[in-house]
Residue frames as a rotation matrix with the C-alpha (Angstrom) as fourth column:
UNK 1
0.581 0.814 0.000 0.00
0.814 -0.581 0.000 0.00
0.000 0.000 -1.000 0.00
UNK 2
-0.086 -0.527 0.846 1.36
0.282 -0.827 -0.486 3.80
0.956 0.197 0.220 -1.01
UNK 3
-0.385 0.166 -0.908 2.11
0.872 0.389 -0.299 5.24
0.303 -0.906 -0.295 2.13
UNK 4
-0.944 0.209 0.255 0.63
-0.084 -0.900 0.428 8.33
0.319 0.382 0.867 1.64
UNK 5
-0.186 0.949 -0.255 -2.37
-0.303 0.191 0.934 6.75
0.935 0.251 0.251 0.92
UNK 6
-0.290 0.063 -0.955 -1.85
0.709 0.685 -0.170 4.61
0.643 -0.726 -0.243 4.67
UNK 7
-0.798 -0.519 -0.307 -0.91
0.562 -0.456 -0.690 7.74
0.218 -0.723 0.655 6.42
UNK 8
-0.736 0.632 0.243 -4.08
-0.383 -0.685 0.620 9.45
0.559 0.363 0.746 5.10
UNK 9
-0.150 0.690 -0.708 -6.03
-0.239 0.669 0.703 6.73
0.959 0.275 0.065 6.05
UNK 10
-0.594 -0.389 -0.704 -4.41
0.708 0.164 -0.687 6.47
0.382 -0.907 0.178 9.73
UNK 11
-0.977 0.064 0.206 -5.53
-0.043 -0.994 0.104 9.83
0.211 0.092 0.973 10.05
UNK 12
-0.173 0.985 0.001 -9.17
-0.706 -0.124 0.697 9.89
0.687 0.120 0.717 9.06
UNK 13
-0.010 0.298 -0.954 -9.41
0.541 0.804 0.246 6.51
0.841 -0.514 -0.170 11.64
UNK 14
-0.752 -0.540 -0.379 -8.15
0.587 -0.285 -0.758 8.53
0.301 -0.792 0.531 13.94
UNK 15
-0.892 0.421 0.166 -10.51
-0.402 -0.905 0.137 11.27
0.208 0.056 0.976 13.45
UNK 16
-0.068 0.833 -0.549 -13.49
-0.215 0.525 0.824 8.52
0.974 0.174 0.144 13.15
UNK 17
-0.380 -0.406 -0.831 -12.40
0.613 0.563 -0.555 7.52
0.693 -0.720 0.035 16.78
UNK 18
-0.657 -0.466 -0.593 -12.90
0.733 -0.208 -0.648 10.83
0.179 -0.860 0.478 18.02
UNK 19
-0.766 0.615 0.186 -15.97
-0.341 -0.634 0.695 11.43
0.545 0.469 0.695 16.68
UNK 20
-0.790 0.542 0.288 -18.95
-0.196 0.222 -0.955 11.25
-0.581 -0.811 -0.070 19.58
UNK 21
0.070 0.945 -0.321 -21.09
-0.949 -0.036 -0.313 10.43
-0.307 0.326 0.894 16.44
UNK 22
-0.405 -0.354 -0.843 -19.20
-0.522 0.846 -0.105 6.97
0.750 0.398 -0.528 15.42
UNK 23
0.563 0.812 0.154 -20.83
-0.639 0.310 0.704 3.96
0.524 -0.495 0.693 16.76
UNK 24
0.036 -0.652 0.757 -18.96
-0.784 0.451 0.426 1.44
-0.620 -0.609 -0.495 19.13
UNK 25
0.899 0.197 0.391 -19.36
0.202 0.606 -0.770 -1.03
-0.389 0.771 0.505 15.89
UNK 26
0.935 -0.221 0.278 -17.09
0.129 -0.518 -0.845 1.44
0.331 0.826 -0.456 14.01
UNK 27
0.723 -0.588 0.363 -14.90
-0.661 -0.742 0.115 2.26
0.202 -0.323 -0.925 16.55
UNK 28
0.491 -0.385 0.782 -14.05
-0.042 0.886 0.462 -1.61
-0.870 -0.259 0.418 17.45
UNK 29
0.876 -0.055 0.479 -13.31
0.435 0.521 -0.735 -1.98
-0.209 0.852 0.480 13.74
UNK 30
0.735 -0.572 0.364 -11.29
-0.387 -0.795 -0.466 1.26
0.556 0.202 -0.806 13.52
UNK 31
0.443 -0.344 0.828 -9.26
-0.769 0.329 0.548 0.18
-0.460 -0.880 -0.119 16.45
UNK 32
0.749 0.515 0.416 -8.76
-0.186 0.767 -0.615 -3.09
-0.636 0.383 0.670 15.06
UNK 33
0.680 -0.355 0.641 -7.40
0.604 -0.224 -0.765 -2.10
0.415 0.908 0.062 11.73
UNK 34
0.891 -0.273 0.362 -5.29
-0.440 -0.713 0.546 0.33
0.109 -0.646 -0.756 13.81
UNK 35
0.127 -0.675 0.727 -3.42
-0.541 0.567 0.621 -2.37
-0.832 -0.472 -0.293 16.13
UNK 36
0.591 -0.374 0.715 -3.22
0.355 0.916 0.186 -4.95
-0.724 0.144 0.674 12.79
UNK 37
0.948 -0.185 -0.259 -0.95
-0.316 -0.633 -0.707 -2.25
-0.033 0.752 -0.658 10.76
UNK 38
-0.229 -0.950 0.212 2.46
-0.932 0.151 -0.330 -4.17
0.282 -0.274 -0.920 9.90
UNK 39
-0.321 -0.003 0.947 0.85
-0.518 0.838 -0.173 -7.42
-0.793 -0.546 -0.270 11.05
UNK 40
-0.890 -0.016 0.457 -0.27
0.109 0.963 0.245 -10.71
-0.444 0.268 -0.855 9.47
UNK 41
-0.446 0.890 -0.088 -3.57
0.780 0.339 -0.527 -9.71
-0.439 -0.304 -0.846 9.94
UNK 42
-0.697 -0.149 -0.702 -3.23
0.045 -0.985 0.164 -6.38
-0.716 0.083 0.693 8.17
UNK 43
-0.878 0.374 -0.298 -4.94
-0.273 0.118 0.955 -7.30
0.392 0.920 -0.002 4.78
UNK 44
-0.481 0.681 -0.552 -8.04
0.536 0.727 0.430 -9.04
0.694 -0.089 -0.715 6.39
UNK 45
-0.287 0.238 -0.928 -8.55
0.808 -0.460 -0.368 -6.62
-0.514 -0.855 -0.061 8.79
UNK 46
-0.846 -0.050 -0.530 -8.63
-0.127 -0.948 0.293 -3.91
-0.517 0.315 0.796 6.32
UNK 47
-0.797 0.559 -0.226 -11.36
0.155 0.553 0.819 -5.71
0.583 0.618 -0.528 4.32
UNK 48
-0.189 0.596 -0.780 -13.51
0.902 0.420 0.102 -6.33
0.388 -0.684 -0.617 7.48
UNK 49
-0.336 0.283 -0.898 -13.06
0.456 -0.786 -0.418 -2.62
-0.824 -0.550 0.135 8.52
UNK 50
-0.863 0.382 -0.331 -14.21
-0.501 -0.731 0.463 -0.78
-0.066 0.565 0.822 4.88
UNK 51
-0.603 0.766 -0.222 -17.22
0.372 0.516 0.772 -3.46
0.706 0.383 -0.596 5.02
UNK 52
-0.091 0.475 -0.876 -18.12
0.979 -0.119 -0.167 -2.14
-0.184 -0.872 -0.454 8.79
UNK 53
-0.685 -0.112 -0.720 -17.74
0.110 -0.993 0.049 1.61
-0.720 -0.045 0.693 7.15
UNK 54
-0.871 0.479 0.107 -19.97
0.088 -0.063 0.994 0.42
0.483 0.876 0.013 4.06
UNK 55
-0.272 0.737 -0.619 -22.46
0.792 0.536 0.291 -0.80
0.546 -0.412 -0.729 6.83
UNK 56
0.061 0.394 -0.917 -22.41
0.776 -0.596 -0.205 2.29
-0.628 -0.699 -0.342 8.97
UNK 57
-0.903 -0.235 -0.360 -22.17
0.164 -0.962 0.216 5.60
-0.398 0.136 0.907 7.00
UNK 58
0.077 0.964 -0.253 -25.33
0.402 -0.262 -0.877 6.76
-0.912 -0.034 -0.408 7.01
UNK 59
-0.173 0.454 0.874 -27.26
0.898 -0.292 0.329 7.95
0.404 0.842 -0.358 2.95
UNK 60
-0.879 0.054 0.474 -27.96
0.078 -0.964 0.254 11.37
0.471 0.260 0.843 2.15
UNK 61
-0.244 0.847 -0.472 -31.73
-0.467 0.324 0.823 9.80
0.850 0.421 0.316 2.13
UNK 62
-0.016 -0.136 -0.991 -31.13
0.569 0.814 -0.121 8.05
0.822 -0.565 0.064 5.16
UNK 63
-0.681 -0.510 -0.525 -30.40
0.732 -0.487 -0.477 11.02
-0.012 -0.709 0.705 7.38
UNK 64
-0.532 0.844 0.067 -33.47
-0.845 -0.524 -0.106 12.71
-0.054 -0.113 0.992 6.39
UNK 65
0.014 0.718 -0.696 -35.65
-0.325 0.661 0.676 10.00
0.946 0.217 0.243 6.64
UNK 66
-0.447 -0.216 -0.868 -34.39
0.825 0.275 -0.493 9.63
0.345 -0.937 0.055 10.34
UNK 67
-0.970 -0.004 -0.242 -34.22
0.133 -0.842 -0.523 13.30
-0.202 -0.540 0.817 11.30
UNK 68
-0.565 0.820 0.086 -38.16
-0.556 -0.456 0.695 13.33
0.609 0.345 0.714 10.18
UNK 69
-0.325 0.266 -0.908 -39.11
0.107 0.964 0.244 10.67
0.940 -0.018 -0.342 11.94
UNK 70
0.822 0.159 0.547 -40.33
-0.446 -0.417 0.792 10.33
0.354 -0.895 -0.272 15.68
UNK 71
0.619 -0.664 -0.419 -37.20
0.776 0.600 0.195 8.38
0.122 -0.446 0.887 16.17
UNK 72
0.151 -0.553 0.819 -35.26
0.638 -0.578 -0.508 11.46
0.755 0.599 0.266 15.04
UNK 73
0.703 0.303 0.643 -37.50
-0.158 -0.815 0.557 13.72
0.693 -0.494 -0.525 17.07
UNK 74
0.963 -0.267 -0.030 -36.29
0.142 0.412 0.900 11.23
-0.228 -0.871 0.435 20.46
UNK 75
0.008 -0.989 0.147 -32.59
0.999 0.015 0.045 11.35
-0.046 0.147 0.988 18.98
UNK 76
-0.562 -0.631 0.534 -31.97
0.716 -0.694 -0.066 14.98
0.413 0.345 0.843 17.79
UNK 77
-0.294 0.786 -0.545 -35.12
0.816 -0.090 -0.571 16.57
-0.497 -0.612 -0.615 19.67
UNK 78
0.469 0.666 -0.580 -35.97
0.314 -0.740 -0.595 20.17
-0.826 0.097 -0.556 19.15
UNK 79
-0.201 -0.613 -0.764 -33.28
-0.511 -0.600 0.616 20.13
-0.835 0.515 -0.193 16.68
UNK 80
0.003 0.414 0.910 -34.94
0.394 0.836 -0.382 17.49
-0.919 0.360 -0.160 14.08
UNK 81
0.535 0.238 0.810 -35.94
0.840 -0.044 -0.542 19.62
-0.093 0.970 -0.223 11.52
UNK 82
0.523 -0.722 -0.453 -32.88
-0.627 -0.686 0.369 21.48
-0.577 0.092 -0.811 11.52
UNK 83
-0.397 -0.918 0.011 -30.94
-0.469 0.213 0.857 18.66
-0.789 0.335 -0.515 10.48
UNK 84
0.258 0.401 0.879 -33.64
0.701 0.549 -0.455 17.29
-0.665 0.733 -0.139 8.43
UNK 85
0.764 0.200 -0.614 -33.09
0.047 -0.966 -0.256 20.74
-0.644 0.166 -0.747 6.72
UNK 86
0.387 -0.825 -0.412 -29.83
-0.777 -0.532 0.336 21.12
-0.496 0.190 -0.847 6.48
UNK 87
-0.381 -0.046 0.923 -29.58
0.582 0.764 0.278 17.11
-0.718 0.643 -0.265 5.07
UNK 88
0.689 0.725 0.006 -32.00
0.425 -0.397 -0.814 18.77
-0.587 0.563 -0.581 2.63
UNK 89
0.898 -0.218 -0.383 -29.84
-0.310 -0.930 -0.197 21.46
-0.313 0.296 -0.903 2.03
UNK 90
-0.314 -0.945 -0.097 -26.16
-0.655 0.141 0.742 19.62
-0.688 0.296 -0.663 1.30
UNK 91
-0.168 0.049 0.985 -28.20
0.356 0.934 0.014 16.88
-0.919 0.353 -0.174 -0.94
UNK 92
0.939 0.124 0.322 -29.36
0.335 -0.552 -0.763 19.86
0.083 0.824 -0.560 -3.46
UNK 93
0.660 -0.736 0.150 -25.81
-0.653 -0.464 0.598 20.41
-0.370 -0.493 -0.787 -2.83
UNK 94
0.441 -0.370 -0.818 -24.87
-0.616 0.538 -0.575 17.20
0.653 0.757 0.009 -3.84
UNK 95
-0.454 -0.763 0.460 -23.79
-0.888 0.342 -0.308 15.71
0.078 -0.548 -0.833 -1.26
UNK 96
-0.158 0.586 -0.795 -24.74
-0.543 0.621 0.565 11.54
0.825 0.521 0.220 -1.02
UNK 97
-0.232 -0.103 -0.967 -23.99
0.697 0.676 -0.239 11.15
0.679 -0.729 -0.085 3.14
UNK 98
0.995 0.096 -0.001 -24.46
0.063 -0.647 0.760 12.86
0.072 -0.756 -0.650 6.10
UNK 99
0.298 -0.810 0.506 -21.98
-0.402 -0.587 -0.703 15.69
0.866 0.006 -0.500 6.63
UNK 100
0.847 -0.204 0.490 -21.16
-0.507 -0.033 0.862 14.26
-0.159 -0.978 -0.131 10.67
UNK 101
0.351 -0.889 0.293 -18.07
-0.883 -0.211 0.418 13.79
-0.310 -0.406 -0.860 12.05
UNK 102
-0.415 -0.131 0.900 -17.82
-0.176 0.982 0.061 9.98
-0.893 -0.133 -0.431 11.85
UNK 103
0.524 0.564 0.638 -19.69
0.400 0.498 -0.769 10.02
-0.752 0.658 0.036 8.15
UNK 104
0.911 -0.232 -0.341 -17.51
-0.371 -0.821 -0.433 12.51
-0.180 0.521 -0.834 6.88
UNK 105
-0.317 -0.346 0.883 -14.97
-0.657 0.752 0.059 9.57
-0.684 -0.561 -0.466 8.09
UNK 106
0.472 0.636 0.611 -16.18
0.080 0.659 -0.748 7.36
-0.878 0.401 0.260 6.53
UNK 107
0.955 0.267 -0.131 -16.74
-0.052 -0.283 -0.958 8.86
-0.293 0.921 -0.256 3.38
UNK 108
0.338 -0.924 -0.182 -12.67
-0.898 -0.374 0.231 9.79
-0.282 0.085 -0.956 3.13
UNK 109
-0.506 -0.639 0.579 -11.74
-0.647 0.725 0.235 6.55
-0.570 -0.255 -0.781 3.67
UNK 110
0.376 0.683 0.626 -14.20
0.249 0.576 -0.778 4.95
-0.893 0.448 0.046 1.68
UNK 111
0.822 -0.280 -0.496 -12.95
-0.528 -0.699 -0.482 7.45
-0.212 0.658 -0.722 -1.32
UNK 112
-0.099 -0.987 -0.125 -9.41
-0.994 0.105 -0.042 5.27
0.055 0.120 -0.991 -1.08
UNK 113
0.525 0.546 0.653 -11.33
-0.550 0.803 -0.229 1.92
-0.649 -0.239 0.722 -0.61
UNK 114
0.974 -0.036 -0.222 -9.59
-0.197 0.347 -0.917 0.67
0.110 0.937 0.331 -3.99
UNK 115
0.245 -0.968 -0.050 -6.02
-0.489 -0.079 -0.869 1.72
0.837 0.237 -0.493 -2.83
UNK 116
0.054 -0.572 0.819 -6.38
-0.991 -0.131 -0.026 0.37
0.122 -0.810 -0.574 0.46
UNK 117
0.661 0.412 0.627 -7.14
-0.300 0.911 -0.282 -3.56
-0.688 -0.002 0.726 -1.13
C-alpha cells in the first residue's frame, strides 16, 4: 500500500475515533485495523473494517428519513428539523452522506477503498 495513501487513512481513523457520532461497531473496527498495521492480519482486517464503514455511513436519504421521523424527534429533539433541513440542504448540494463527524470519516476513507485492497 502507497504510504501516503496509509498515512491518510491512519488519520481519518483517527478522526473517526474521536468522533462522539461513530458507533462502538465502528470504533471496534477502527481500532482493530489500527493495532493490525504491519501485522499478518493487516490485509483481512482492512477488508472487514471498509465493510463495517460500508455498513455504517449513514445515505444522504437516510439522514433525512431519520431526522423526520419520531425516532429522530427522540434522537436529535428540538433540533430534528434542523438537520432534516440542512440534510435537505447539502443533498441539493450534492452531497450523497451525512456531513457528521464519523460520516464525513467514513466517506474519506471509503474514497481510497480501492487503494487500500
Amino acid at each position: 500500500m502507497d504510504k501516503a495513501v496509509m498515512e491518510y487513512t491512519v488519520e481519518k481513523t483517527k478522526e473517526l475515533l474521536s468522533a462522539a457520532t461513530c458507533c462502538a461497531e465502528a470504533k471496534q473496527a477502527a481500532q482493530a485495523w489500527l493495532d493490525a498495521i504491519g501485522t499478518p492480519n493487516e490485509a483481512a482486517l482492512t477488508k472487514a473494517y471498509l465493510q463495517e464503514l460500508e455498513e455504517d455511513i449513514v445515505t444522504i436519504d437516510g439522514l433525512i428519513s431519520f431526522a423526520e421521523s419520531e425516532m429522530g424527534a427522540q434522537v436529535f429533539g428540538d433540533d430534528a428539523p434542523n438537520v432534516a433541513a440542512h440534510a435537505k440542504e447539502i443533498k441539493a448540494a450534492g452531497a450523497k452522506y451525512c456531513d457528521c463527524p464519523a460520516c464525513a470519516a467514513c466517506e474519506a476513507i471509503l474514497a481510497k477503498k480501492s487503494q487500500l485492497l
